[in-house]
CHARMM-style PDB file with segment names, atoms N, HN, CA, C and O in Angstrom:
ATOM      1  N   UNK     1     -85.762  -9.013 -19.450  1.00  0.00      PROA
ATOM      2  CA  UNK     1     -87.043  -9.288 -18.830  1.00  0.00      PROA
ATOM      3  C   UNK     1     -87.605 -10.590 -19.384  1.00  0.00      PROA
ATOM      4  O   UNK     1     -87.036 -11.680 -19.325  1.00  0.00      PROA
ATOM      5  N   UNK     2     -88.753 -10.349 -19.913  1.00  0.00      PROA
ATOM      6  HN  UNK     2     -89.215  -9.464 -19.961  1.00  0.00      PROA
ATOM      7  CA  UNK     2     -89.490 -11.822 -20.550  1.00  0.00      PROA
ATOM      8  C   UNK     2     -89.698 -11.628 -21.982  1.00  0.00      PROA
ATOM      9  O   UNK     2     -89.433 -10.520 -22.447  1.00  0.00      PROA
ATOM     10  N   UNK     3     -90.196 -12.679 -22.853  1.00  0.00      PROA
ATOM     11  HN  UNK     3     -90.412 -13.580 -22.476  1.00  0.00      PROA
ATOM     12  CA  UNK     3     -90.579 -12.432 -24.021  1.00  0.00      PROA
ATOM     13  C   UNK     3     -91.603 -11.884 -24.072  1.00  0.00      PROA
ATOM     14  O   UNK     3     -91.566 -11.190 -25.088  1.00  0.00      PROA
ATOM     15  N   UNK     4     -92.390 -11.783 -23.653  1.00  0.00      PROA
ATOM     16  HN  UNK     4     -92.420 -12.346 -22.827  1.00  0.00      PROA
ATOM     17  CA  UNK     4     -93.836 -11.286 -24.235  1.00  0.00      PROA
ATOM     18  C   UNK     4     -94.087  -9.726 -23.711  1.00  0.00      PROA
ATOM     19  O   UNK     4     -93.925  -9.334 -22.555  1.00  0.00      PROA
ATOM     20  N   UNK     5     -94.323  -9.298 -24.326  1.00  0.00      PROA
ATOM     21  HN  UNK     5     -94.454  -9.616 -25.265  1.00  0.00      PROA
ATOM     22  CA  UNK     5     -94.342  -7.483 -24.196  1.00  0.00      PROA
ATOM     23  C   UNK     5     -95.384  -7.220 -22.839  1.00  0.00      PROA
ATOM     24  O   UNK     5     -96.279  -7.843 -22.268  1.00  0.00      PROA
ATOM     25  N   UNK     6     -94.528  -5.598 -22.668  1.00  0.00      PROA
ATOM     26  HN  UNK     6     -93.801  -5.091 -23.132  1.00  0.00      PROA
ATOM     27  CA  UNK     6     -95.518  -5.096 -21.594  1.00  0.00      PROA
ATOM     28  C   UNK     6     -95.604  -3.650 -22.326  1.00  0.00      PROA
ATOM     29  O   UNK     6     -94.768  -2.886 -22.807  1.00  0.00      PROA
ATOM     30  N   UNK     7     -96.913  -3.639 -22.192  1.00  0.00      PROA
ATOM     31  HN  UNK     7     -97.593  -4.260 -21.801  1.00  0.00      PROA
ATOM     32  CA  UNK     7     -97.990  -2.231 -22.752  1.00  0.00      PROA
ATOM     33  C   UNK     7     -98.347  -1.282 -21.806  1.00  0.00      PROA
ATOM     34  O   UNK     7     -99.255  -1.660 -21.066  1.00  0.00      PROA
ATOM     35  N   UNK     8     -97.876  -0.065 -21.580  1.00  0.00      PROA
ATOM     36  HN  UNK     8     -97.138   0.241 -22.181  1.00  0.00      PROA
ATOM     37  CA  UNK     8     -97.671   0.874 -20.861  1.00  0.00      PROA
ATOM     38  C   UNK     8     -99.231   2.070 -21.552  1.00  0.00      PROA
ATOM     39  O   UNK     8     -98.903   2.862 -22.435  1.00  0.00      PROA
ATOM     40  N   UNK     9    -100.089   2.078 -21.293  1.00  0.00      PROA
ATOM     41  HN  UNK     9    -100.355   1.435 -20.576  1.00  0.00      PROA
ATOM     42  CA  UNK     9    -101.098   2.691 -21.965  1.00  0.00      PROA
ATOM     43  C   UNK     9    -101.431   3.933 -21.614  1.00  0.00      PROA
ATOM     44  O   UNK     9    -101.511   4.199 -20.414  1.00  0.00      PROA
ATOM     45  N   UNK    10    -101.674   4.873 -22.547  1.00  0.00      PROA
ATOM     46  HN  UNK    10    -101.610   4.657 -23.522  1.00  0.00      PROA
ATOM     47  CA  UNK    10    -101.593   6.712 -22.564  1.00  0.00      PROA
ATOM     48  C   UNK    10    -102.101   7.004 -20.918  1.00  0.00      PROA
ATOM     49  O   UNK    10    -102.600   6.094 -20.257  1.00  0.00      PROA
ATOM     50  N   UNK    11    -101.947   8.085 -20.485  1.00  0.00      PROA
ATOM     51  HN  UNK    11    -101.542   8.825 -21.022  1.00  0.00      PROA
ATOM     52  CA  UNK    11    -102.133   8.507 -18.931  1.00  0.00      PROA
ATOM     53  C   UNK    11    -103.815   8.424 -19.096  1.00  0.00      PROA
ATOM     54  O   UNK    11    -104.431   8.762 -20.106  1.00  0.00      PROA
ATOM     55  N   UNK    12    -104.403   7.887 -17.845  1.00  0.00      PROA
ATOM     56  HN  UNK    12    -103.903   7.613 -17.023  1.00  0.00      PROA
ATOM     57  CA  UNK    12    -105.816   8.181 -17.798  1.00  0.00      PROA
ATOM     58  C   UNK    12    -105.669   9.606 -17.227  1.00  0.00      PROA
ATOM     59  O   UNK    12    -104.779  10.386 -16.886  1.00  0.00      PROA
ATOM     60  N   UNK    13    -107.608   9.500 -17.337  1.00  0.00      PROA
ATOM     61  HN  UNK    13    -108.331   8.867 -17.613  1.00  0.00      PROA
ATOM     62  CA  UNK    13    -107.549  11.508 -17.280  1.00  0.00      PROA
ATOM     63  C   UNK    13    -108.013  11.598 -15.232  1.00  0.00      PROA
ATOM     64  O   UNK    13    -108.132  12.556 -14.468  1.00  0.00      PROA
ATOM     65  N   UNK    14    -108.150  10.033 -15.028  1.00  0.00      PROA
ATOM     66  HN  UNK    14    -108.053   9.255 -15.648  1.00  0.00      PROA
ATOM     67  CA  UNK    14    -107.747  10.153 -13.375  1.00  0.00      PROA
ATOM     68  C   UNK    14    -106.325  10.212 -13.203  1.00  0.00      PROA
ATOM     69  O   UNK    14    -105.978  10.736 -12.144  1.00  0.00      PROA
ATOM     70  N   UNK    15    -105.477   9.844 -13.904  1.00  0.00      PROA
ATOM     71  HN  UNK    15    -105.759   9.418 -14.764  1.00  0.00      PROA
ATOM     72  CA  UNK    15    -104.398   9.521 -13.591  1.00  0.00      PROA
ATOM     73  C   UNK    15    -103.622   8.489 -13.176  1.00  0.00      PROA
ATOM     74  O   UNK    15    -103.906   8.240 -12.004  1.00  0.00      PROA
ATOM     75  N   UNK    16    -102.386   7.446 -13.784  1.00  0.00      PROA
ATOM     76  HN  UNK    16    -102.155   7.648 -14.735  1.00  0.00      PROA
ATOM     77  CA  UNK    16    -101.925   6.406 -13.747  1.00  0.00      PROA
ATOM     78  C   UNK    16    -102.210   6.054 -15.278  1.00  0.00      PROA
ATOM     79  O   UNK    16    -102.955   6.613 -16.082  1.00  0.00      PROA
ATOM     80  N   UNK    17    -101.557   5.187 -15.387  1.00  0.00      PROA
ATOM     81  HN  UNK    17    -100.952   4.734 -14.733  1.00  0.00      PROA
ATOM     82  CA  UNK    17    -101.762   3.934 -16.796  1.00  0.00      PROA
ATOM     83  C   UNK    17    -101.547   2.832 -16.377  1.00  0.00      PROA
ATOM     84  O   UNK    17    -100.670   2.388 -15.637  1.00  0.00      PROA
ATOM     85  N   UNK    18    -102.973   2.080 -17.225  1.00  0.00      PROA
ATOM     86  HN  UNK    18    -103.686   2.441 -17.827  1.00  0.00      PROA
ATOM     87  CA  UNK    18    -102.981   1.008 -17.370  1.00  0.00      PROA
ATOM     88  C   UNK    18    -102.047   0.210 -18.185  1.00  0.00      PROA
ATOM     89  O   UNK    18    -101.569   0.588 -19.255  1.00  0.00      PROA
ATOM     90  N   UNK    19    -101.754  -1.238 -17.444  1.00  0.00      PROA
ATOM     91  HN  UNK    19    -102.142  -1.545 -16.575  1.00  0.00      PROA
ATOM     92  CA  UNK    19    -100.292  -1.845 -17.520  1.00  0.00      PROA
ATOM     93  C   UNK    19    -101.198  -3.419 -17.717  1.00  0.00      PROA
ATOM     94  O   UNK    19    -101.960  -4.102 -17.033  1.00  0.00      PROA
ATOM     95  N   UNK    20    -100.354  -3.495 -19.580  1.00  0.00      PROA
ATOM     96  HN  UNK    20     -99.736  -2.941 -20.136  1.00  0.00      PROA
ATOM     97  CA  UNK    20    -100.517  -5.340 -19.423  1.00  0.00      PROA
ATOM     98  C   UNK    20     -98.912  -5.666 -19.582  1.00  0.00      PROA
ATOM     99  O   UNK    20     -97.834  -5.099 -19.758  1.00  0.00      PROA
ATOM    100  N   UNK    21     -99.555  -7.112 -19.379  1.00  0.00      PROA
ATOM    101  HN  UNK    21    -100.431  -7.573 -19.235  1.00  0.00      PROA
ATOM    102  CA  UNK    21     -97.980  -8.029 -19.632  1.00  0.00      PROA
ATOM    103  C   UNK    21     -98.675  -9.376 -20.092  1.00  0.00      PROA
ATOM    104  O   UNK    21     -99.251 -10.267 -19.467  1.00  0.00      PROA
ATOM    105  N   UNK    22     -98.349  -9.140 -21.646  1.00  0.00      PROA
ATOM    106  HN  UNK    22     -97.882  -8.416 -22.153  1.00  0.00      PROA
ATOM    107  CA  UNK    22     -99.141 -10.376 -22.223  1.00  0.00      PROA
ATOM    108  C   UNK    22    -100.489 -10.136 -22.220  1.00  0.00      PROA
ATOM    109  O   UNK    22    -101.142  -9.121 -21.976  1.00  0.00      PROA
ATOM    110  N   UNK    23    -100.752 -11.107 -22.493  1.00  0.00      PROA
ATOM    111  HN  UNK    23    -100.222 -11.931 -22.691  1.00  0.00      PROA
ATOM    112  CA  UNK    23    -102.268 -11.182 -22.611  1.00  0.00      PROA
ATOM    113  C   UNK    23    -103.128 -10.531 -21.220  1.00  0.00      PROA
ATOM    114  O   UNK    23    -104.357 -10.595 -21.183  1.00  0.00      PROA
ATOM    115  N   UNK    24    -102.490 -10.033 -20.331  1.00  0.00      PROA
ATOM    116  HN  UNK    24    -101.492  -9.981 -20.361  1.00  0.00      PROA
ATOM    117  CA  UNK    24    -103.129 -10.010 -18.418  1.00  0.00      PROA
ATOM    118  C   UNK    24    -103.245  -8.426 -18.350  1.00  0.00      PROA
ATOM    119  O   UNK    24    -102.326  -7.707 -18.740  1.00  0.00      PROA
ATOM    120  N   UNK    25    -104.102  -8.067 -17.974  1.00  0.00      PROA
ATOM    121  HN  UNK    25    -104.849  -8.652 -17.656  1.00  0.00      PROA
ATOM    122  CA  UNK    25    -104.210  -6.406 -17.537  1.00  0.00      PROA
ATOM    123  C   UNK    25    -103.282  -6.584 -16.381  1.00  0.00      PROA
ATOM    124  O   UNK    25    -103.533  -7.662 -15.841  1.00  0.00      PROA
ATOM    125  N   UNK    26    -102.294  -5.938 -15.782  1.00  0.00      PROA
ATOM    126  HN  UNK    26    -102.090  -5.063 -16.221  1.00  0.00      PROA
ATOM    127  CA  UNK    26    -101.867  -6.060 -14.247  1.00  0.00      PROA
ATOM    128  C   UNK    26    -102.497  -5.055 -13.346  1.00  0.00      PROA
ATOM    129  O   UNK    26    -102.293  -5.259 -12.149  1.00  0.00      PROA
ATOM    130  N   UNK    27    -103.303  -3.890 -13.695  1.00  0.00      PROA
ATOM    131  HN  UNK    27    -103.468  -3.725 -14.667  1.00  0.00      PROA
ATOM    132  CA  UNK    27    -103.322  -2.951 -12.998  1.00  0.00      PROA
ATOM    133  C   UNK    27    -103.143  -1.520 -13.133  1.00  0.00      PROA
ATOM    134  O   UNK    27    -103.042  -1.327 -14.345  1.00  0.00      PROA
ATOM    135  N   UNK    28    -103.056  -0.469 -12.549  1.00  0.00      PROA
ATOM    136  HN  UNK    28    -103.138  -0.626 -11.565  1.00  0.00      PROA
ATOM    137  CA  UNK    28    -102.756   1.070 -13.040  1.00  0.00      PROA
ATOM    138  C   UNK    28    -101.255   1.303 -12.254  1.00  0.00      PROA
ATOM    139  O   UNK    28    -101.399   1.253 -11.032  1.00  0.00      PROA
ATOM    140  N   UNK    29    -100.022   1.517 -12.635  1.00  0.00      PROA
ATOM    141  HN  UNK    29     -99.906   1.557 -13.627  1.00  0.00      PROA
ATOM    142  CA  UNK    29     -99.467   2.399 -12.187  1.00  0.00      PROA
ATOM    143  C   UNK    29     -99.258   4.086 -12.072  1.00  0.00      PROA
ATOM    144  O   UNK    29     -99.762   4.738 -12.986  1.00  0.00      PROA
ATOM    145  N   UNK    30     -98.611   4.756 -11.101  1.00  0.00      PROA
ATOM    146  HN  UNK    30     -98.201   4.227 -10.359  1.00  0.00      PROA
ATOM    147  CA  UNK    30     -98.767   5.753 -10.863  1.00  0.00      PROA
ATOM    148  C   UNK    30     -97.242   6.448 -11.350  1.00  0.00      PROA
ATOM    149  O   UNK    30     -97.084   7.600 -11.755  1.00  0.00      PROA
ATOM    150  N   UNK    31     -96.121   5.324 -11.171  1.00  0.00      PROA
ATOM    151  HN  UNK    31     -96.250   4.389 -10.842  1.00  0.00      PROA
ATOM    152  CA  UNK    31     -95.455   5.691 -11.088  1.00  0.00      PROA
ATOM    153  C   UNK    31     -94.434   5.058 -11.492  1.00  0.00      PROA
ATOM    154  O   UNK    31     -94.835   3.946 -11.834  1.00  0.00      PROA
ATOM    155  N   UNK    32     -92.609   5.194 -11.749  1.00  0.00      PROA
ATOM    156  HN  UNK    32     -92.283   6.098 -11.472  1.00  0.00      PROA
ATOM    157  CA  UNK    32     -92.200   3.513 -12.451  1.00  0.00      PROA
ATOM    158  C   UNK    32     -91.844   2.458 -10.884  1.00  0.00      PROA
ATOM    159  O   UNK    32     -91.758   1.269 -10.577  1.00  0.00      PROA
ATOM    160  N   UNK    33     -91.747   3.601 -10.347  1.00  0.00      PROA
ATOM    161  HN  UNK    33     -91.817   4.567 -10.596  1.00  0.00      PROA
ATOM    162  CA  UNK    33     -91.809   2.240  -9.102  1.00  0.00      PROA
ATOM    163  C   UNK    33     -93.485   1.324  -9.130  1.00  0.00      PROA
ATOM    164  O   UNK    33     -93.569   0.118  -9.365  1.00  0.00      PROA
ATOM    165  N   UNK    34     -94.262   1.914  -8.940  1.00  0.00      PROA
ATOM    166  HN  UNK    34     -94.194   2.893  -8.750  1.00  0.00      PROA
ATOM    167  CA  UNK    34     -95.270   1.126  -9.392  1.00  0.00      PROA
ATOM    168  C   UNK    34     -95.599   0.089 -10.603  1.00  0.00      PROA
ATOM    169  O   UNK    34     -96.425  -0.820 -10.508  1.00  0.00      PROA
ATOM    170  N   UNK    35     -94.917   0.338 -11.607  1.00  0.00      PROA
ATOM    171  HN  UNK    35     -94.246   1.076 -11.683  1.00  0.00      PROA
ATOM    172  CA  UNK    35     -94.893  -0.534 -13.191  1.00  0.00      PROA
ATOM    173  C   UNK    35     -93.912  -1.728 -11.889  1.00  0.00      PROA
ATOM    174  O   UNK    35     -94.325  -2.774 -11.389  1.00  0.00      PROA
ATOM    175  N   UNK    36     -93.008  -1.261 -11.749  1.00  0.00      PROA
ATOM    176  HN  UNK    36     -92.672  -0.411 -12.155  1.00  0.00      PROA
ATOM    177  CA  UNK    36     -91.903  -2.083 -11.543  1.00  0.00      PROA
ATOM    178  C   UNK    36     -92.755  -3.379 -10.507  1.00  0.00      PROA
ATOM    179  O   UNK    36     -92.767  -4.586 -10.748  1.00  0.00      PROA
ATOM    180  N   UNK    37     -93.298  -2.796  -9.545  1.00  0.00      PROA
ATOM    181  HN  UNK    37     -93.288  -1.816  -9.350  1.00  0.00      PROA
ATOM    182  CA  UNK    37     -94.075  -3.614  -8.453  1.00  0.00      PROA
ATOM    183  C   UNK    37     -94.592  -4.643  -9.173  1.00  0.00      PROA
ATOM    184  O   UNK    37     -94.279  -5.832  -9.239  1.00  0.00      PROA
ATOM    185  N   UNK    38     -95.698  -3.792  -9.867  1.00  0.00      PROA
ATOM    186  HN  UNK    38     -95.953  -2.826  -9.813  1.00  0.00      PROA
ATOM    187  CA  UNK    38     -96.400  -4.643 -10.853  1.00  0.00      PROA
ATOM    188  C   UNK    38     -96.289  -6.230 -11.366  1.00  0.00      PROA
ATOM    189  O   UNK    38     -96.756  -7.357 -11.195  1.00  0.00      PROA
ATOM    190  N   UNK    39     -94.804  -5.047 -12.522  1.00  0.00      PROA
ATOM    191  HN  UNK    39     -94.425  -4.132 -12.661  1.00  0.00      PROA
ATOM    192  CA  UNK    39     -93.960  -6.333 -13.207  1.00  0.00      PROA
ATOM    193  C   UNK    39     -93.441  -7.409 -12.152  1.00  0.00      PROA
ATOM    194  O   UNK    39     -93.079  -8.505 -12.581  1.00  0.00      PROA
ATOM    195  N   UNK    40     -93.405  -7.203 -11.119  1.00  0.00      PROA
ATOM    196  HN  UNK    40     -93.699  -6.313 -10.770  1.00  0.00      PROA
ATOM    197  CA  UNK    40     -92.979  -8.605  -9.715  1.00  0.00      PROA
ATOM    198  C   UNK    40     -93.474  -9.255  -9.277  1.00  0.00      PROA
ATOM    199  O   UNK    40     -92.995 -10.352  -8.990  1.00  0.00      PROA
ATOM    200  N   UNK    41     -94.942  -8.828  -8.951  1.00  0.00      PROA
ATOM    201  HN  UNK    41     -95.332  -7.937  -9.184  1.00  0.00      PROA
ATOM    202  CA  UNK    41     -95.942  -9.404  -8.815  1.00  0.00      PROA
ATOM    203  C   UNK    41     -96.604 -10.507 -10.123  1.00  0.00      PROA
ATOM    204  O   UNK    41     -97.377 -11.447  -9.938  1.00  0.00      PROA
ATOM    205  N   UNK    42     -96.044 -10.060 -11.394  1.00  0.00      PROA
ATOM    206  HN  UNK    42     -95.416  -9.296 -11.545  1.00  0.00      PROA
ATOM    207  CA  UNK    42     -96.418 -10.719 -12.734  1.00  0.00      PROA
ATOM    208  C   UNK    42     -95.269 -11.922 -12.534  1.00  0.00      PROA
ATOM    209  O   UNK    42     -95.259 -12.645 -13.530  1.00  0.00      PROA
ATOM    210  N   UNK    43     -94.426 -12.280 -11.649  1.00  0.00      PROA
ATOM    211  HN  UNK    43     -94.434 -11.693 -10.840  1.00  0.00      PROA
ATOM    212  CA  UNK    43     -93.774 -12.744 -11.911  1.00  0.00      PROA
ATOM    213  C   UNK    43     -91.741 -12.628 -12.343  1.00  0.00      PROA
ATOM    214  O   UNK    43     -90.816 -13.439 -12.308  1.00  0.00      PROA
ATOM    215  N   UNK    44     -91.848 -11.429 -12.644  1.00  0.00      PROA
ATOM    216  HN  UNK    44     -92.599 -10.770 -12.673  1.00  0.00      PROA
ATOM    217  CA  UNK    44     -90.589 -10.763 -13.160  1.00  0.00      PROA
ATOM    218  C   UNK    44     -89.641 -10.072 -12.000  1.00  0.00      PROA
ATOM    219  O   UNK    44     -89.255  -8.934 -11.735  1.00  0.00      PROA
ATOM    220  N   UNK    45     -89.509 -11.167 -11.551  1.00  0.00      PROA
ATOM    221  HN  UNK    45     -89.823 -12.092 -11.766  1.00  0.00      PROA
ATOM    222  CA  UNK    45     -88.369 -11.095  -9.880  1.00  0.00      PROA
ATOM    223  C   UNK    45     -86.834 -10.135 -10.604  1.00  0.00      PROA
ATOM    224  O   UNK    45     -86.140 -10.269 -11.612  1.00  0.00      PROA
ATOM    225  N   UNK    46     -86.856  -9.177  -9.426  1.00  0.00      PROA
ATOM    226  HN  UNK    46     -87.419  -9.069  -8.607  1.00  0.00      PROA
ATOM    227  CA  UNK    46     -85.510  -8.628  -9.641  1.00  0.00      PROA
ATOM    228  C   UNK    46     -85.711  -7.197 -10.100  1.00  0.00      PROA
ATOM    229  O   UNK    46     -85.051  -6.283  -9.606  1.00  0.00      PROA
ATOM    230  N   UNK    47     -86.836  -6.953 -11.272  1.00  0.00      PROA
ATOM    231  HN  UNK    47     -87.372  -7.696 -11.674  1.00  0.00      PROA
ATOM    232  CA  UNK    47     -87.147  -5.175 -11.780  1.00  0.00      PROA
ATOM    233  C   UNK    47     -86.976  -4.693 -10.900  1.00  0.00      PROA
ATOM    234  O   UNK    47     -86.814  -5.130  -9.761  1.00  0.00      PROA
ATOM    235  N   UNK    48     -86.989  -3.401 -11.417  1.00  0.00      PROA
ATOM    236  HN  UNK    48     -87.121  -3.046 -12.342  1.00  0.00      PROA
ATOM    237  CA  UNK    48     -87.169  -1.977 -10.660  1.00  0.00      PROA
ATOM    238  C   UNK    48     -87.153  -0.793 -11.320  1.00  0.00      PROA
ATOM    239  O   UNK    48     -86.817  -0.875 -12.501  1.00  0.00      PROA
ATOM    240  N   UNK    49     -87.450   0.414 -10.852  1.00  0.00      PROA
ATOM    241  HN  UNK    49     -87.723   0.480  -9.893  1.00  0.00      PROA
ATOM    242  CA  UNK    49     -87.265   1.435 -11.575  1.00  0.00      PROA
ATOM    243  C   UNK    49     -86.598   1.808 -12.735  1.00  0.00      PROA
ATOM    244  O   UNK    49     -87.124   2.166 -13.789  1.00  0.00      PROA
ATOM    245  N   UNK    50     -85.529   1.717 -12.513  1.00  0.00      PROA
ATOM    246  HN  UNK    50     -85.102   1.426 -11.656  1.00  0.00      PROA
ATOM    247  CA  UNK    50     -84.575   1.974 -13.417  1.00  0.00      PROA
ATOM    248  C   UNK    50     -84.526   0.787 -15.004  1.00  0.00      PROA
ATOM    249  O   UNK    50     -84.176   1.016 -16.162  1.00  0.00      PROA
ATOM    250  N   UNK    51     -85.048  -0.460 -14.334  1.00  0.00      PROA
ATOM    251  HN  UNK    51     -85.332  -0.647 -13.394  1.00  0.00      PROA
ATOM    252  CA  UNK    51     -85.253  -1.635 -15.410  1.00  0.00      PROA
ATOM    253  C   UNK    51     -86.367  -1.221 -16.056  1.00  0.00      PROA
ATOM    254  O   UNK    51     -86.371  -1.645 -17.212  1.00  0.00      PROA
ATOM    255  N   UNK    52     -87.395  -0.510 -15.761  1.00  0.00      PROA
ATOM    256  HN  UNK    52     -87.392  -0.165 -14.823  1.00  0.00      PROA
ATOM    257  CA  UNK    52     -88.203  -0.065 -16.945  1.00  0.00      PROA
ATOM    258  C   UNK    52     -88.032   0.710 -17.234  1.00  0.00      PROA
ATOM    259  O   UNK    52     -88.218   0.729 -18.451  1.00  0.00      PROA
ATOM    260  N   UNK    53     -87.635   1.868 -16.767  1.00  0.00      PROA
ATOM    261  HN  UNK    53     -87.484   1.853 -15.779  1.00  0.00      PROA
ATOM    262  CA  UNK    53     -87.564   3.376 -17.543  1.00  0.00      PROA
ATOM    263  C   UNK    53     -86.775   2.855 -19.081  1.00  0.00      PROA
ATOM    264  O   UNK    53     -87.095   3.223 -20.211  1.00  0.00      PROA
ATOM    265  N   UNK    54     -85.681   1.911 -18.709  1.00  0.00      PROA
ATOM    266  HN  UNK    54     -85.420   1.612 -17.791  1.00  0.00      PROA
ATOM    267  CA  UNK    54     -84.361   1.626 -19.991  1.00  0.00      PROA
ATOM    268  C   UNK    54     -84.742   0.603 -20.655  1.00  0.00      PROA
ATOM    269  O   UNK    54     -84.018   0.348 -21.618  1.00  0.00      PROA
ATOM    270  N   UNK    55     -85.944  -0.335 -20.432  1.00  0.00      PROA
ATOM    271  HN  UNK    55     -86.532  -0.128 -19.650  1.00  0.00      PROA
ATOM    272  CA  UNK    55     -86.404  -1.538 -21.294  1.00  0.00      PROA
ATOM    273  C   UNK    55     -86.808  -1.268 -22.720  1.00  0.00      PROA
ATOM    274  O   UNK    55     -87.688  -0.502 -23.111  1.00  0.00      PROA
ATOM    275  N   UNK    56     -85.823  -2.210 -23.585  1.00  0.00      PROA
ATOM    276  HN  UNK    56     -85.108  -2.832 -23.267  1.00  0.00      PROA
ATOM    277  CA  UNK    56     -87.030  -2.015 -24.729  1.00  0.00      PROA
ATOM    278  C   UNK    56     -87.738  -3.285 -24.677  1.00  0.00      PROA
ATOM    279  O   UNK    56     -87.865  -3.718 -25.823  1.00  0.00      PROA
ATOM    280  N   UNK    57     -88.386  -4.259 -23.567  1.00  0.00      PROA
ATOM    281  HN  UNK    57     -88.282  -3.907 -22.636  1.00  0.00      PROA
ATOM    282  CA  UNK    57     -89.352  -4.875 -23.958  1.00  0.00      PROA
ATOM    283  C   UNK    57     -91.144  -4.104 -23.747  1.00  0.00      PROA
ATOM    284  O   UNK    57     -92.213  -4.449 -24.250  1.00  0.00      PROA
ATOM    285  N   UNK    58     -90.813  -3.015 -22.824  1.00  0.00      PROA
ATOM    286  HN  UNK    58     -89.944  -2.735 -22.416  1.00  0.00      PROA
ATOM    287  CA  UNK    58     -91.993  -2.203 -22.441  1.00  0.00      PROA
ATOM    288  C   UNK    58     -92.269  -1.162 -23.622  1.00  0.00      PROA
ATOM    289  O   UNK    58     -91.441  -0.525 -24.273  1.00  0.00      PROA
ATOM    290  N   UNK    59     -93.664  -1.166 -23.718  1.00  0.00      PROA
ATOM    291  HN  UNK    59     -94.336  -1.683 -23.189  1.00  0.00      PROA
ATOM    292  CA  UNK    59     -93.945  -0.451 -25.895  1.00  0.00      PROA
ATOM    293  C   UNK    59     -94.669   0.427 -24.516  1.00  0.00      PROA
ATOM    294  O   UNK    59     -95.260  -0.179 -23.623  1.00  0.00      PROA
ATOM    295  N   UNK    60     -94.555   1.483 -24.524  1.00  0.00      PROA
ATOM    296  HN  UNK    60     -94.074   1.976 -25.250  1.00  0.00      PROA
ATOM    297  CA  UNK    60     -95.166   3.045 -24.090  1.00  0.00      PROA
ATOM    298  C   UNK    60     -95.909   3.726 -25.002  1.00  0.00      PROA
ATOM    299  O   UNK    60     -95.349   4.047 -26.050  1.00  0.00      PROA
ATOM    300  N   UNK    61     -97.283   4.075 -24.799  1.00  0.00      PROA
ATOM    301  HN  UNK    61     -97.739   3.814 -23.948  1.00  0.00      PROA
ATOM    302  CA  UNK    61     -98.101   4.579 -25.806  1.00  0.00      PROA
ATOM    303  C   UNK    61     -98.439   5.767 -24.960  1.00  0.00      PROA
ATOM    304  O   UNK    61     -98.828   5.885 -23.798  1.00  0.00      PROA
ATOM    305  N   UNK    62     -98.062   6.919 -26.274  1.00  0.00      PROA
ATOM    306  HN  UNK    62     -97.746   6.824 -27.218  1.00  0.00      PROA
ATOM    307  CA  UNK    62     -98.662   8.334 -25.627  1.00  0.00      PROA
ATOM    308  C   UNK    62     -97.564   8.930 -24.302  1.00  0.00      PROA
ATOM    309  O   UNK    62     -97.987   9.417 -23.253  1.00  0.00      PROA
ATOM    310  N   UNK    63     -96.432   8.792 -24.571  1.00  0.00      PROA
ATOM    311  HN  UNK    63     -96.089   8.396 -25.423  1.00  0.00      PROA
ATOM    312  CA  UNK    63     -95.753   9.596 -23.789  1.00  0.00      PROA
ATOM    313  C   UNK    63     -94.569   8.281 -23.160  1.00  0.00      PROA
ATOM    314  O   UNK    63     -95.110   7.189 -22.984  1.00  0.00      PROA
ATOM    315  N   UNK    64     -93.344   8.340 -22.897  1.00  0.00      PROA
ATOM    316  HN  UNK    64     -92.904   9.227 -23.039  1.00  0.00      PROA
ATOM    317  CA  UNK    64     -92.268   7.396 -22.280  1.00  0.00      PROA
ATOM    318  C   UNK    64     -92.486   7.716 -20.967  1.00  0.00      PROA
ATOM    319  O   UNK    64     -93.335   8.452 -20.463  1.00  0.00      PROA
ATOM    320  N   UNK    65     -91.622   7.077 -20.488  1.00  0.00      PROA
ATOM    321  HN  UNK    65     -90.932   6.480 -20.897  1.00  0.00      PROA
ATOM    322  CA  UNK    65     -91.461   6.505 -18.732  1.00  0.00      PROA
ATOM    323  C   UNK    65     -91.530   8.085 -17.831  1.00  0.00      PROA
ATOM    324  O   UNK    65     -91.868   8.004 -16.650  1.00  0.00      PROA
ATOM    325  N   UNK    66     -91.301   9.082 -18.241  1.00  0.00      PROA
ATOM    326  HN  UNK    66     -91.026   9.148 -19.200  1.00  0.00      PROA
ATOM    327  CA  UNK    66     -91.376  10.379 -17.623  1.00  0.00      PROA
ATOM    328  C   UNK    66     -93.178  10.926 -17.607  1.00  0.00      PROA
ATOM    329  O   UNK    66     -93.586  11.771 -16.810  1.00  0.00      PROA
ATOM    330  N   UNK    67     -94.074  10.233 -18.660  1.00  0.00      PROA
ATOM    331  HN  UNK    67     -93.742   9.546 -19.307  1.00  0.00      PROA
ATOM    332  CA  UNK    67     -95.252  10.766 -18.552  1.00  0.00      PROA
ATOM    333  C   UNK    67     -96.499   9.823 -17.639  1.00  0.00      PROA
ATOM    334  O   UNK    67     -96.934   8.788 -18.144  1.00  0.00      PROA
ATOM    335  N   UNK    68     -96.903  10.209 -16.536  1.00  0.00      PROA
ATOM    336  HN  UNK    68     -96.549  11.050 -16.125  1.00  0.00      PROA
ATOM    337  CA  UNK    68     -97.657   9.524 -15.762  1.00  0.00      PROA
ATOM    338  C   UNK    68     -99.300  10.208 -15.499  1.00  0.00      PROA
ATOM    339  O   UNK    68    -100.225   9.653 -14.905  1.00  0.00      PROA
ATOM    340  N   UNK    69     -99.303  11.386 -16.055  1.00  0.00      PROA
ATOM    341  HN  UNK    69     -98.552  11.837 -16.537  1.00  0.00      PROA
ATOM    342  CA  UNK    69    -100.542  12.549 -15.926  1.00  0.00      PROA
ATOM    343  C   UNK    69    -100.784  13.152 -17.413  1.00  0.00      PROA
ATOM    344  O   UNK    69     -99.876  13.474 -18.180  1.00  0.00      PROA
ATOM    345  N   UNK    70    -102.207  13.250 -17.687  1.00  0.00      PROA
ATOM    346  HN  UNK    70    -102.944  12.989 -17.064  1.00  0.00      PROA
ATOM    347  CA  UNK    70    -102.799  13.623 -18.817  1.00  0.00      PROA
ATOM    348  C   UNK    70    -102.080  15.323 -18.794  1.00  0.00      PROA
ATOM    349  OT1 UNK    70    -102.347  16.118 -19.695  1.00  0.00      PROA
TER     350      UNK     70
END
């Protein structure tokens, strides 16, 4: 992916996590297709699902790529 980390943040208690990349909030995903969107829209042509679930540049707080709900 890129150098600079992406921060996957604990499930809100609406549901989704909030997603930076670098210094930039990108948004809430719901889902890893959603991170993945995200990350494309940030610039990071080519992700997808499967590229984040297995990244270690993405730091997941409060649960890995399987937890999306409080």
């Amino acid at each position: 992916m890129a150098q600079r980390r992406v921060i996957v943040y604990p499930p809100l208690v609406t549901g989704g996590r909030r997603v930076r990349f670098g210094d930039q909030i990108l948004g809430t995903a719901h889902s890893l297709t959603d991170l993945a969107v995200l990350l494309r829209h940030a610039g990071l042509d080519g992700v997808d699902a499967l590229d984040v679930a297995e990244s270690d540049v993405i730091e997941w707080h409060e649960g890995g790529p399987e937890v999306w709900k409080r």
